[in-house]
N, C-alpha and C positions, 0 to 999 in steps of 0.2 A: 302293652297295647297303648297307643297313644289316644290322647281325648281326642273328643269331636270339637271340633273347629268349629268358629262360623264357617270358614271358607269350606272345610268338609263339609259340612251340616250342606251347604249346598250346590256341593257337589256330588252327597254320597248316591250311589247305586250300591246295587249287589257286588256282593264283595264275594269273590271265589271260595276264601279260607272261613267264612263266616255263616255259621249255624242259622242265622238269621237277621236279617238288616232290614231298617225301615227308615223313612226318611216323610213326614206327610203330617198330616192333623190328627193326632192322635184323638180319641174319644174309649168309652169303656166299651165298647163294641168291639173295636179293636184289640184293644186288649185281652177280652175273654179269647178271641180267634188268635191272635199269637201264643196267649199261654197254651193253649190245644194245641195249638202246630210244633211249638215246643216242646212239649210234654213227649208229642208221640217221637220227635225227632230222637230225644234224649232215649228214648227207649231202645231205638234202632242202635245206637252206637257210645253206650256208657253201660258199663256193666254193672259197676256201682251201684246199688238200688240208693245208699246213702248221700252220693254224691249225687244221685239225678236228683233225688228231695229237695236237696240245700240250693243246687242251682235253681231249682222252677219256684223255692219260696223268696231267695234272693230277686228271683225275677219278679214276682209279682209284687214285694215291695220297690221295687225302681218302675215297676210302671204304673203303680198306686202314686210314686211322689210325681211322675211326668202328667197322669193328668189328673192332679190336685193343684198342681201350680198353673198348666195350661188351662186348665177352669178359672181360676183368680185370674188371670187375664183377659180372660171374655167377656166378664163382668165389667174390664176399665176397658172405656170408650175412647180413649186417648189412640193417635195414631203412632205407629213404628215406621214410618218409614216405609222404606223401601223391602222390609221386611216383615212376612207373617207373622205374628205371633202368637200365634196357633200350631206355628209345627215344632216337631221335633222331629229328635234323631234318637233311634239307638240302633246296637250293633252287640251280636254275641257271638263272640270267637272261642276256639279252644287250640291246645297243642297237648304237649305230653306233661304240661304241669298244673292245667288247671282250664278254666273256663275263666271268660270275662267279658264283663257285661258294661258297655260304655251307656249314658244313658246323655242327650242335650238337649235343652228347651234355652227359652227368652224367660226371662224374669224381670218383674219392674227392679228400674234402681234401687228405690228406696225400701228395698227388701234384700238386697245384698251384702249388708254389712251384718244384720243379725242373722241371716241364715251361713254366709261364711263364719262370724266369730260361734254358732253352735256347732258347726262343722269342724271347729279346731279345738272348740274345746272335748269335744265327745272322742274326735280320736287320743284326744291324750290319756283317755280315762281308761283303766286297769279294769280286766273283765268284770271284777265284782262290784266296781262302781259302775259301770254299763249296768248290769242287772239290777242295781242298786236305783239309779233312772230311770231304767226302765219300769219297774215296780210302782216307782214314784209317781211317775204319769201315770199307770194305769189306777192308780189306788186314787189319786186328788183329779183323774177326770180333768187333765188341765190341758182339756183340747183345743186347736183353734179352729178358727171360722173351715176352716181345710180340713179338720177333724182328725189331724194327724200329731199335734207339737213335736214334730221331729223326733217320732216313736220309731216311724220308719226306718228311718237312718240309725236306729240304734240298733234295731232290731237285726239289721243289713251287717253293724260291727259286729255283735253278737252271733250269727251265725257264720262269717266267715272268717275272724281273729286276723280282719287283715284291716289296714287303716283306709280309709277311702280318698284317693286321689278326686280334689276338686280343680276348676279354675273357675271365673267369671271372666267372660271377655264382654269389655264395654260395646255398646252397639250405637246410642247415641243417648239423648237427655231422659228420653224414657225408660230403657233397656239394657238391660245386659245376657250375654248368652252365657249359661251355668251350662257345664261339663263334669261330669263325674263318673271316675270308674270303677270295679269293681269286681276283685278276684275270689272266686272258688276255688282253692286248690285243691287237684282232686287226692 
């Protein structure tokens, strides 16, 4: 599946082959009604009781990190431009090998270099040091101001042993738009 683009991001509509698409201001409202409408879609056509689990908890971590970040940007008062940043994108597709979940927001710059370099270092890490980090944040409470230190995203390799495709595409002095996707295979 390929990422969301900026130029996707604002282009996307419903997409035919896609379980669910969204494109708008995400808020946790939102979220509780996609994971529902998700839940019950997964029910209608995955037979898997296993695999509907993994996908709707996979899910709900990628829409816990989209508005924990689009939060921290409602707080800075700074303008974007010609672009919201408040919205995002995601999109959840399936075929005969798997589910995948693209998830894209705006991010301030000066948050893309340590959320990328944990991004590359977590996917290099071997399941037992995943769990091994994982444990680690939960035990030392080393949360941030977002309540997450990139528990999410470990939590996301850990459930689905696959590494997480990201990008940043620059947007302008403020901004960058973060893309990442994200396979269940079923």
């Amino acid at each position: 599946m390929e990422k969301i683009t900026l130029e996707a991001h604002k282009k996307m509509v419903g997409s035919t082959d896609a379980v669910f698409s969204f494109r708008g201001i995400i808020d946790i409202d939102l979220v509780d009604h996609v994971l529902a409408s998700t839940h019950a879609k997964l029910e209608t056509f995955e037979a898997n009781p296993g695999i509907r689990r993994k996908v709707y908890l996979v899910l709900v971590e990628c829409l816990q990190n989209l508005c924990k970040q689009v939060e921290c940007l409602n707080h800075d008062d700074s303008h974007s431009g010609e672009y919201d940043k408040s919205a995002a994108s995601f999109i959840i597709k399936t075929d005969a090998k798997g589910y995948y979940i693209a998830t894209a927001n705006f991010v301030a710059n000066d948050k893309v270099e340590s959320l990328s370099n944990w991004l590359n270092e977590i996917n290099c890490y071997t399941r037992e040091e995943l769990r091994s980090v994982y444990n680690k944040i939960l035990t030392n409470k080393s949360y941030s101001k977002q309540g997450g230190a990139g528990l999410g995203f470990v939590d996301i390799l850990l459930k689905t042993n696959n590494k997480l495709e990201f990008t940043f595409e620059f947007v302008d002095d403020n901004y960058s738009f973060f893309s990442i996707n994200v396979c269940v295979e079923k």
